[in-house]
MITI-744052 format. One line per field, with one value per residue (C-alpha): x negated, y negated, z; residue in three letters. Coordinates in pm, 1 decimal, decimal comma. Example, Ala and Ser with C-alpha at 12.3 -4.5 7.8 and 13.67 -1.06 7.14 Angstrom:
MITI-744052
c1 <- [-1230,0_-1367,0]
c2 <- [450,0_106,0]
c3 <- [780,0_714,0]
res <- [ALA_SER]
***
This chain:
MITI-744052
c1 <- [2424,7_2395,5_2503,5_2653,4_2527,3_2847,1_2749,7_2408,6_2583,1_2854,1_2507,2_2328,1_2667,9_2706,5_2363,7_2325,6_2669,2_2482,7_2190,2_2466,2_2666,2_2326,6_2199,4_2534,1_2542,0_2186,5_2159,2_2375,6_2286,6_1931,7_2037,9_2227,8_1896,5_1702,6_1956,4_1924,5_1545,4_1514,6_1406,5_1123,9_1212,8_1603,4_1649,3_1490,6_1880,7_1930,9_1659,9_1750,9_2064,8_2001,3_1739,7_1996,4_2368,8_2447,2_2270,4_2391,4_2739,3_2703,3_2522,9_2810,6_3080,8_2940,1_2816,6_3165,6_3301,1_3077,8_3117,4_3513,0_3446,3_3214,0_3446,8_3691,1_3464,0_3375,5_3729,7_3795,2_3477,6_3488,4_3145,8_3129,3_3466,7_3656,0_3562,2_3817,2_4094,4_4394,8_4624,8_4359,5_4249,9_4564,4_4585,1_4234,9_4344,1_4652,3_4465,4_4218,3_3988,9_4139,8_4193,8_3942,4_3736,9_4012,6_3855,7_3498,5_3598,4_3742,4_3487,4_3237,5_3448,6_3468,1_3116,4_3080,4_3332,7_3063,0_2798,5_2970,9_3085,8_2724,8_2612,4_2856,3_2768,0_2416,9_2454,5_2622,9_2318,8_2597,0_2704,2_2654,7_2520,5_2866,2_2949,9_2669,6_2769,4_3111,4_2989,3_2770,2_3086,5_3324,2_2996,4_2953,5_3339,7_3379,0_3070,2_3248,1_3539,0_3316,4_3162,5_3481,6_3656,1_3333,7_3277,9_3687,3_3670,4_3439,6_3728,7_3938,0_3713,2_3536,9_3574,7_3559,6_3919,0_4007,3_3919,6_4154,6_4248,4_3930,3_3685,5_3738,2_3716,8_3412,7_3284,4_3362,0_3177,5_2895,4_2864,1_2880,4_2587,6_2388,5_2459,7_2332,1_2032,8_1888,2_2034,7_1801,1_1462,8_1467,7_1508,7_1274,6_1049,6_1085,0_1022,0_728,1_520,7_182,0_145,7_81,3_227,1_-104,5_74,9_-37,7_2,8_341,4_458,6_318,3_489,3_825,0_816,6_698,7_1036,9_1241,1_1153,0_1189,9_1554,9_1615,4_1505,4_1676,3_2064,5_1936,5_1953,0_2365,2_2336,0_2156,2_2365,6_2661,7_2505,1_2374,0_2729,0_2922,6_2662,3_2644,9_3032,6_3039,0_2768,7_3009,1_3331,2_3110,8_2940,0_3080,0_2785,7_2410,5_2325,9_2471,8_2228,1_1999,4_2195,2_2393,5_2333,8_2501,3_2347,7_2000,8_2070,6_2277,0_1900,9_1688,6_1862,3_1831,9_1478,4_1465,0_1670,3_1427,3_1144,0_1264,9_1326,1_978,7_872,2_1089,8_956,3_603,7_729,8_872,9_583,7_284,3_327,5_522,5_340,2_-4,7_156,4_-64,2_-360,6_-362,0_-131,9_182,6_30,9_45,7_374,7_491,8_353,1_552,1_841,7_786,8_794,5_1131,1_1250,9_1115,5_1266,4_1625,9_1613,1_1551,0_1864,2_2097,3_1990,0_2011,4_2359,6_2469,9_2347,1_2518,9_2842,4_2863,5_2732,8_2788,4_3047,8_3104,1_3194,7_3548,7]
c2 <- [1286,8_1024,6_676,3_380,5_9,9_-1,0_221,0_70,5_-241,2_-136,1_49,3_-279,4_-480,1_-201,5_-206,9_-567,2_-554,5_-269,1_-521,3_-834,5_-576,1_-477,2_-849,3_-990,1_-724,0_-722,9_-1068,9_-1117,7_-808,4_-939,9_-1271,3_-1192,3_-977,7_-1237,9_-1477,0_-1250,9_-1293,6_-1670,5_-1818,0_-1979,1_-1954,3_-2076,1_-2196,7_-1806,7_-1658,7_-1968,0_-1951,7_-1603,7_-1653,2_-1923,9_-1707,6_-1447,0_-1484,4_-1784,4_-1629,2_-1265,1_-1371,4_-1564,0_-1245,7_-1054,8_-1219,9_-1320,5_-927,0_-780,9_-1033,6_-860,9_-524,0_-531,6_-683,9_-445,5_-215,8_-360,1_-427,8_-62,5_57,0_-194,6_-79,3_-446,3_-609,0_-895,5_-1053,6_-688,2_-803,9_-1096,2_-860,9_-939,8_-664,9_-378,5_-609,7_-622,6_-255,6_-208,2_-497,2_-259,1_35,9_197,2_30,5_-289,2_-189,2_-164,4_-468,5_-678,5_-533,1_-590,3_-983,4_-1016,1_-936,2_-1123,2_-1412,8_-1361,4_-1401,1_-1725,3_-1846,8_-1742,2_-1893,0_-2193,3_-2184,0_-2165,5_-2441,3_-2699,6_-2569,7_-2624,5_-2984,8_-3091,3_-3260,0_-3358,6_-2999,0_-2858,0_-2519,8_-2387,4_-2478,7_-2317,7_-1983,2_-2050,6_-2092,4_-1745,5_-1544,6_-1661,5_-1614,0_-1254,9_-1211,6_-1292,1_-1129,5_-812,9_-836,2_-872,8_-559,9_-395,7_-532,6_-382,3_-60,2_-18,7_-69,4_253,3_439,3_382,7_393,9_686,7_1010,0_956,6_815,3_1166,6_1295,4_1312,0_1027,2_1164,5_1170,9_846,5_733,0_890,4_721,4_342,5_438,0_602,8_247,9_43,2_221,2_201,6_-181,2_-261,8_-28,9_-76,2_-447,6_-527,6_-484,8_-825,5_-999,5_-814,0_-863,6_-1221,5_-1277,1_-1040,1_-1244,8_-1378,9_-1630,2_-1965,9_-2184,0_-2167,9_-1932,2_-1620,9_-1419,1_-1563,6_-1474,0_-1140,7_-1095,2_-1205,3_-1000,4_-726,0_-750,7_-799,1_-480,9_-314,6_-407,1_-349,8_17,7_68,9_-9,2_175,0_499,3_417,5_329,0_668,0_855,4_777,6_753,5_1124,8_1291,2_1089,8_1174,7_1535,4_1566,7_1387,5_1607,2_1919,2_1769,6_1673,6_1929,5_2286,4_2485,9_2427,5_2577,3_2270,9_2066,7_2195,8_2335,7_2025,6_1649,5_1516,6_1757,3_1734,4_1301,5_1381,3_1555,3_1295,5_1013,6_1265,2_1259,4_948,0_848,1_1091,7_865,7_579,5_766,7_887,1_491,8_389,2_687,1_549,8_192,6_259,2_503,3_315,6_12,6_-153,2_-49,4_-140,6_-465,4_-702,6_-545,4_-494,5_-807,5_-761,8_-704,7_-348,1_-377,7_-627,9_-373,8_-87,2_-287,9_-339,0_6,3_68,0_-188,6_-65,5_293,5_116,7_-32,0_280,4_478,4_208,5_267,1_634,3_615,3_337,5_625,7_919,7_708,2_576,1_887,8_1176,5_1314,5_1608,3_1941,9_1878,4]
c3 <- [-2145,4_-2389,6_-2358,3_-2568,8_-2616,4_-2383,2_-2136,1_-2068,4_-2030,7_-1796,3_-1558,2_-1556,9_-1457,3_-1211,1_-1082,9_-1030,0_-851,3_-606,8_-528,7_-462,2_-204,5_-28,5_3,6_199,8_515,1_508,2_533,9_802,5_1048,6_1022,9_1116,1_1411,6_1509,1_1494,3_1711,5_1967,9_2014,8_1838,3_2159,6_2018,2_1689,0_1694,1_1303,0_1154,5_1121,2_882,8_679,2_636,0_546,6_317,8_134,5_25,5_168,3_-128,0_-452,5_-368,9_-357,2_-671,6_-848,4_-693,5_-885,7_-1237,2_-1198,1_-1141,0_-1377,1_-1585,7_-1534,2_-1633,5_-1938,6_-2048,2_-2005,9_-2146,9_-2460,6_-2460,7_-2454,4_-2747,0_-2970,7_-3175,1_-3050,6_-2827,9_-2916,4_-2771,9_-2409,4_-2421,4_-2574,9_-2347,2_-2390,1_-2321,6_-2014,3_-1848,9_-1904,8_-1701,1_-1450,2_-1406,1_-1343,2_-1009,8_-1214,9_-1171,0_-823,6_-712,6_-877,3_-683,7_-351,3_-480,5_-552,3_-266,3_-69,9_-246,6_-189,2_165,7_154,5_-16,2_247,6_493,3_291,2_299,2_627,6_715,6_495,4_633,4_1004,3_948,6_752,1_1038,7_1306,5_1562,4_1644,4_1993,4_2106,4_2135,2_1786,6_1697,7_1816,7_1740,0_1369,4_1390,1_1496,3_1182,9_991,8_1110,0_1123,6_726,4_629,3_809,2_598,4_262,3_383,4_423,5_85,8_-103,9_78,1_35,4_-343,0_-381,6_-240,7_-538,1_-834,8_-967,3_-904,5_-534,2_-601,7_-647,3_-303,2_13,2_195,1_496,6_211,5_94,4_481,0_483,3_155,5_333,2_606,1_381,3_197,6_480,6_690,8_307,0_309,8_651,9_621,8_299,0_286,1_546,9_397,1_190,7_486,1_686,8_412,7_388,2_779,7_811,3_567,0_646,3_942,9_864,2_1168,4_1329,4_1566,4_1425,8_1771,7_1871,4_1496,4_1521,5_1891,3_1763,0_1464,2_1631,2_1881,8_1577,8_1421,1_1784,4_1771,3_1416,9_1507,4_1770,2_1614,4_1299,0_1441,4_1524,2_1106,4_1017,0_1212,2_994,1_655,2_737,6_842,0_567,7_289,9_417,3_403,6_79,2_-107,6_30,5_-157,9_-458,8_-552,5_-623,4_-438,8_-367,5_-691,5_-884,5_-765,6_-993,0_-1304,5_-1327,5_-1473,6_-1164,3_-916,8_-1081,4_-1019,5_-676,3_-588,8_-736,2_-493,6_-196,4_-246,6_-276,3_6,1_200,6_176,7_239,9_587,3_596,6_550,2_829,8_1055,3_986,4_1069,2_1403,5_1503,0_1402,2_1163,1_1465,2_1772,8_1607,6_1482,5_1761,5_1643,2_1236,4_1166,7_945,5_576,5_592,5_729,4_436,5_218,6_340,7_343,6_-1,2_-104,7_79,0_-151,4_-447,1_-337,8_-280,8_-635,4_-796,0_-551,5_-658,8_-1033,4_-988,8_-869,0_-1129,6_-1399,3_-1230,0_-1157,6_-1519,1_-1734,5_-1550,3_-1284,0_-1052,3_-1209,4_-1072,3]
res <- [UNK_UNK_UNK_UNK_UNK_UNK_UNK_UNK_UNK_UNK_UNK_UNK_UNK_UNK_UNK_UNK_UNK_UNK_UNK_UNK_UNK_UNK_UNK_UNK_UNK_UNK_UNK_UNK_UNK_UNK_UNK_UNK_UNK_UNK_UNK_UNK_UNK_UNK_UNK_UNK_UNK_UNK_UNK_UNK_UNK_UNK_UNK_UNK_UNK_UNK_UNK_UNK_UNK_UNK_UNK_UNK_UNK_UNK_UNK_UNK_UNK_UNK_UNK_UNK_UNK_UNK_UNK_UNK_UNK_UNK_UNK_UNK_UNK_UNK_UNK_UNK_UNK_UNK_UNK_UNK_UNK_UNK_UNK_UNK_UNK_UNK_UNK_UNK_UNK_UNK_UNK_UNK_UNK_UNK_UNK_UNK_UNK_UNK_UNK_UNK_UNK_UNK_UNK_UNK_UNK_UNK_UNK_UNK_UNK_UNK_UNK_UNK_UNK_UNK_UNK_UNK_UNK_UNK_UNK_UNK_UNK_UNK_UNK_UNK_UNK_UNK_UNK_UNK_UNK_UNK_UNK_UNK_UNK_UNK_UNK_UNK_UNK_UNK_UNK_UNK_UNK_UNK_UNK_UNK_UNK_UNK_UNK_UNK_UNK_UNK_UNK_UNK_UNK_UNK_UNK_UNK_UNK_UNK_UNK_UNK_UNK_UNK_UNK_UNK_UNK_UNK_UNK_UNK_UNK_UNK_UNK_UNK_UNK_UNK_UNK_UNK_UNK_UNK_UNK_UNK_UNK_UNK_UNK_UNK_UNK_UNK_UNK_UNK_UNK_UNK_UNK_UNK_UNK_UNK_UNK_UNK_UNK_UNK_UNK_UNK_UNK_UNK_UNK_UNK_UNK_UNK_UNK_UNK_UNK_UNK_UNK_UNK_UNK_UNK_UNK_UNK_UNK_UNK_UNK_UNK_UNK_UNK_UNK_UNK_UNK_UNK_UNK_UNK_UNK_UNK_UNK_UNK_UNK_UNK_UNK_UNK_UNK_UNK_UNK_UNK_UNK_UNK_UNK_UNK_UNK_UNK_UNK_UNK_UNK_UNK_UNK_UNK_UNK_UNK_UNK_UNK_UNK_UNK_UNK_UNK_UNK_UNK_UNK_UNK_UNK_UNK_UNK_UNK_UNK_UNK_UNK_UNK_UNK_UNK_UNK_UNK_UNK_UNK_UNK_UNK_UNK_UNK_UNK_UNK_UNK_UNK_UNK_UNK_UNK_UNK_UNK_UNK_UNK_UNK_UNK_UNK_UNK_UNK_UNK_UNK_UNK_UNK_UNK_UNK_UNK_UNK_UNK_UNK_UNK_UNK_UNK_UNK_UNK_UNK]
***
């Protein structure tokens, strides 16, 4: 498995696409989480969202941009100037390639309409409540369709392309569950940091409430990423044995272990991070927030590696 100047440049445009796609669902689920319990706390879901809906979309784009001409520059093998080559870029814009970047724009751009939906909402000190949750649901509603454009452009790119029309279901809903899980630990991160309103029990109390909910409608989440990952590894790899004598399986393996603890982190959140949260304060929490995050960058690289340099045995 070796790789080109080309090919680490297409895994880094991939990569930083994969942290854009997790930031926008994330973003949002969190947000509407927290409008459900914002009582005392009623502006929170913005400052989320203004935190990470805006610049993800933005990395989105310039990172897809990205991404296709790399490939096109790779395909081209003339330095920098082959990424602007027209003819082999309307051949690639032609292509599932081309395909399925259309999907992945698209979505992103559904998202900076929600950004900016959001923005304008917000700027506006006249608006009523019902305005306000008028503006949440086209929010939410747009930030579902982004979802749905990006998980939907995995389905026709790849080897996944490749796979019948259930598999490829099965792969949207994979994505989607990964974007609302793992896409909510920034956020969760960002609200669980150290109090400083002078409030520090009511902070801890609401926090502790969010990450009560956020545990509860995970399970629905985990549920889904489990069966579509375990029907997915079944179509991908030839028999258990591959996931050990081969470059993908050896990768496929590395991500499931990783994947498996960042579900041993969340077990230790909901079980006693969360419960003890009125009594230790939400450092250690922050902290093993953290590491989730840390885990998540290193899945998404995995996969960018073993999506760009390697492939199922058939």
């Amino acid at each position: 498995m070796s790789a080109s100047l080309w090919d680490i440049a297409v895994l880094l445009a991939k990569w930083l696409s994969y942290l854009a796609m997790l930031a926008i669902p994330g973003a949002v689920f969190v947000a509407w989480l927290c409008r459900q319990l914002s009582g005392d706390r009623p502006d929170v879901d913005r400052r989320v969202l203004s935190h990470l809906l805006l610049p993800a979309t933005v990395l989105g784009i310039l990172a897809t941009s990205a991404f296709f001409l790399f490939q096109v520059g790779a395909i081209n093998q003339r330095g920098a100037g082959g990424m602007f080559d027209p003819v082999i870029a309307q051949i690639l814009a032609q292509s599932s390639l081309g395909d399925g970047l259309r999907w992945r724009l698209a979505g992103f751009f559904l998202a900076l309409l929600a950004a900016g939906q959001w923005y304008i909402a917000k700027s506006v000190s006249t608006a009523t409540a019902r305005s306000g949750i008028l503006s949440a649901s086209v929010t939410v509603a747009l930030a579902a369709g982004a979802v749905l454009c990006i998980s939907l452009s995995f389905a026709v790119l790849g080897h996944v392309s490749q796979l019948t029309l259930v598999s490829r279901l099965m792969l949207v809903l994979h994505i989607t569950a990964i974007c609302l899980w793992t896409g909510s630990f920034v956020p969760l991160y960002l609200l669980s940091r150290p109090e400083v309103s002078g409030r520090p029990e009511a902070d801890r109390q609401s926090l502790q409430r969010l990450m009560v909910l956020f545990g509860q409608s995970a399970w629905v989440v985990l549920c889904a990423l489990f069966l579509s990952g375990l029907w997915l590894t079944w179509q991908l790899v030839d028999s258990p044995g591959a996931l050990v004598t081969t470059a993908y399986g050896q990768l496929l393996t590395l991500k499931l272990l990783l994947v498996a603890g960042l579900l041993g982190l969340s077990a230790r959140h909901k079980f006693m991070l969360v419960p003890q949260l009125m009594l230790t304060g939400a450092l250690r929490l922050r902290r093993s927030i953290a590491g989730q995050i840390g885990l998540t960058i290193l899945i998404l690289l995995v996969t960018a590696v073993f999506t760009t340099l390697t492939g199922p045995a058939s």
